[in-house]
C-alpha positions as CSV (number, residue, x, y, z in Angstrom):
1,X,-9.4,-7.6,-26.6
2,X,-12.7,-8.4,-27.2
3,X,-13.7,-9.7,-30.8
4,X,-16.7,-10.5,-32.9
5,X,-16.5,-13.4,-35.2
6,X,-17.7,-12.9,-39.0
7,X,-19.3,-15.1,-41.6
8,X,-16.4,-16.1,-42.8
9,X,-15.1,-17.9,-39.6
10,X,-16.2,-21.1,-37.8
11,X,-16.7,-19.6,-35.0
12,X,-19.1,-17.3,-36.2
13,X,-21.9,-15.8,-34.1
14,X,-19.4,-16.1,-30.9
15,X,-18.0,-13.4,-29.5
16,X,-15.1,-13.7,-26.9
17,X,-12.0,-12.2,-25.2
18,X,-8.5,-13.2,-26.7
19,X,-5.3,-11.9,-26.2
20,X,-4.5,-8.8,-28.0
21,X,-2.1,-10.2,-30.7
22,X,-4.9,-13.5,-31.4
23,X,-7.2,-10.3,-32.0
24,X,-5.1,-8.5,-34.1
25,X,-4.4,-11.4,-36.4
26,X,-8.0,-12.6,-36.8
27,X,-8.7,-9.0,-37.5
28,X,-6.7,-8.3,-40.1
29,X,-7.3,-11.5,-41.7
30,X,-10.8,-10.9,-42.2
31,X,-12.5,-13.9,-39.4
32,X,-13.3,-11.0,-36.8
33,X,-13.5,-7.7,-36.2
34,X,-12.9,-5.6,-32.9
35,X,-16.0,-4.9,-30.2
36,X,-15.5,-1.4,-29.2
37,X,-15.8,-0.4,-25.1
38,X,-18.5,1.4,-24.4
39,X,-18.1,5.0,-23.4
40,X,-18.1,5.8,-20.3
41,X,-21.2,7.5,-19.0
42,X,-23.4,6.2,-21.7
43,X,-26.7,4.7,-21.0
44,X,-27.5,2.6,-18.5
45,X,-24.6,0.0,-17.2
46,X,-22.9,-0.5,-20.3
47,X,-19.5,0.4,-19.2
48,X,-19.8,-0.8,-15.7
49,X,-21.0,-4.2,-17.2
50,X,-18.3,-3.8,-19.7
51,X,-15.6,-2.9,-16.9
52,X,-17.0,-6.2,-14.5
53,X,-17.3,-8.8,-17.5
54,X,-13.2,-7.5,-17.9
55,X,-12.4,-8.2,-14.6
56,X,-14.2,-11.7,-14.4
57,X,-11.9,-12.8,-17.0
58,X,-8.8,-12.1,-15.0
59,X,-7.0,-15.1,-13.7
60,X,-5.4,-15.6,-10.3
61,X,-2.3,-13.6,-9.8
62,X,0.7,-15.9,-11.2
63,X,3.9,-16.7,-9.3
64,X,6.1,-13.9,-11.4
65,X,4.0,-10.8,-10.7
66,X,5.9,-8.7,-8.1
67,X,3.6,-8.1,-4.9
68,X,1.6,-4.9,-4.5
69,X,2.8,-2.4,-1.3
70,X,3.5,-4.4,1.4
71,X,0.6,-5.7,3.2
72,X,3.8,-7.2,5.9
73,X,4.5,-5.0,9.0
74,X,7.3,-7.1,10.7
75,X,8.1,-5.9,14.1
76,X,11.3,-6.6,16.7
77,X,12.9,-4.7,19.7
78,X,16.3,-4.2,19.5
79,X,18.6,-3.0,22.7
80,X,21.9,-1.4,22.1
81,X,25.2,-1.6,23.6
82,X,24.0,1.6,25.7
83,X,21.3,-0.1,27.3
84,X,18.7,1.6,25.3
85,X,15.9,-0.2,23.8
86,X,13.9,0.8,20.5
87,X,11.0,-0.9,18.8
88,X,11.9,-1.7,15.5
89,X,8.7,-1.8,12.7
90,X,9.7,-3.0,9.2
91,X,7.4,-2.4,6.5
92,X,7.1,-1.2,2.6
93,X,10.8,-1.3,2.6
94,X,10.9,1.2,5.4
95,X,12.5,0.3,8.7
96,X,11.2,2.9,11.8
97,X,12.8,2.8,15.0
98,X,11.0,4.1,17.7
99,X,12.0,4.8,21.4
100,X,8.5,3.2,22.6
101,X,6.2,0.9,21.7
102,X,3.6,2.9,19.0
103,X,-0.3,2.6,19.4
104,X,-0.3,-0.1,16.5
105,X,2.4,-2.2,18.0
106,X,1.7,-5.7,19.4
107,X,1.3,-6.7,22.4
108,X,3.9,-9.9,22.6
109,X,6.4,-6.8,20.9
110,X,5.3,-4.3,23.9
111,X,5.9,-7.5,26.0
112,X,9.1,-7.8,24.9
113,X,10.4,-4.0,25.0
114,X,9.4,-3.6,28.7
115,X,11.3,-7.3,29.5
116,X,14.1,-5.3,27.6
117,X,13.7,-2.1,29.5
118,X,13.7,-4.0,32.9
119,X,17.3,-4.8,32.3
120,X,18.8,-1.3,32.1
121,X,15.9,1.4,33.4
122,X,18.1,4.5,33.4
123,X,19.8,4.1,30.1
124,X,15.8,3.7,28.2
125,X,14.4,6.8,30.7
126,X,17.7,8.8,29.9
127,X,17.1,8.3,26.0
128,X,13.6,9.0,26.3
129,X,14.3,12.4,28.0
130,X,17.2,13.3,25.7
131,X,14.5,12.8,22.7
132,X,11.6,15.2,24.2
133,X,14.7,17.9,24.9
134,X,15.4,17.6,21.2
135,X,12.2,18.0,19.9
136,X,11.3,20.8,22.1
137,X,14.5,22.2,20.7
138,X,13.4,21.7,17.3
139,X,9.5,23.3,17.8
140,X,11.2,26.1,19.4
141,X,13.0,26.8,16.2
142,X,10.3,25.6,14.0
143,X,8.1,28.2,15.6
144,X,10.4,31.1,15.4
145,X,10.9,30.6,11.6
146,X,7.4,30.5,11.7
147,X,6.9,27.3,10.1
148,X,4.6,26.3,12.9
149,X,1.8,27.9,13.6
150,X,-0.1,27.2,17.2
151,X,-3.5,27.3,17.1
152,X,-5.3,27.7,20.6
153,X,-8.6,26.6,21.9
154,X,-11.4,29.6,21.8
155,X,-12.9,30.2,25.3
156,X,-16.3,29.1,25.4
């Protein structure tokens, strides 16, 4: 909250940010009164100068304040008692587990899936083919519900 010192307080032509309940107090007890934000979209920079001067004032984040969407992407390869080997990419509190290395994997994690692969070939190249069956299973039926719509190229 942003105040404006009266007369009747030492502090008088100073005005400065306090906490909200410091505000209120001096406020009601006569040393200050409240400096009002400017509207947004008035002349000139006001409120964009308002807004920045707000934002200067902010402190480093503390120790207590809970961590914004995860910013950490942990990845691993895990291989099953099958044989078959999936990437493993951890992040927001998701965990994905894919059949391949994705696009956006690294490369020590790619590294490390095709060591894994080596081991057992046929069990990875038999799970990969049982996955593409599936899904052309699953457009097939998507498309005859019709909640897939193929769009083809135009001749030229």
């Amino acid at each position: 909250m942003k105040i404006r010192y009266l007369p009747s307080s030492p502090k008088f032509p100073l005005e400065e940010h306090v906490r909200n309940d410091v505000g209120a107090t001096l406020c009601a007890a006569g040393f200050a009164e409240a400096v009002a934000m400017p509207q947004r979209g008035s002349k000139g920079n006001a409120w964009l100068e308002a807004r920045l001067e707000q934002s200067r004032l902010a402190g480093p984040p503390s120790q207590y304040d809970t961590p914004v969407g995860g910013q950490n992407v942990e990845w691993g390869v895990q291989t099953q008692k099958s044989g078959q080997v999936h990437v493993i990419k951890r992040a927001r509190g998701e965990v994905l587990f894919f059949d391949g290395p994705p696009q956006d994997c690294p490369a020590s994690i790619v590294q490390q899936f095709l060591d894994a692969s080596a081991v057992n070939p046929e069990a990875n190249h038999y799970a990969i083919e049982s996955a593409k069956l599936a899904q052309a299973a699953q457009d097939r039926k998507d498309r005859a519900a019709g909640r897939i719509k193929m769009r083809t190229a135009k001749p030229l």
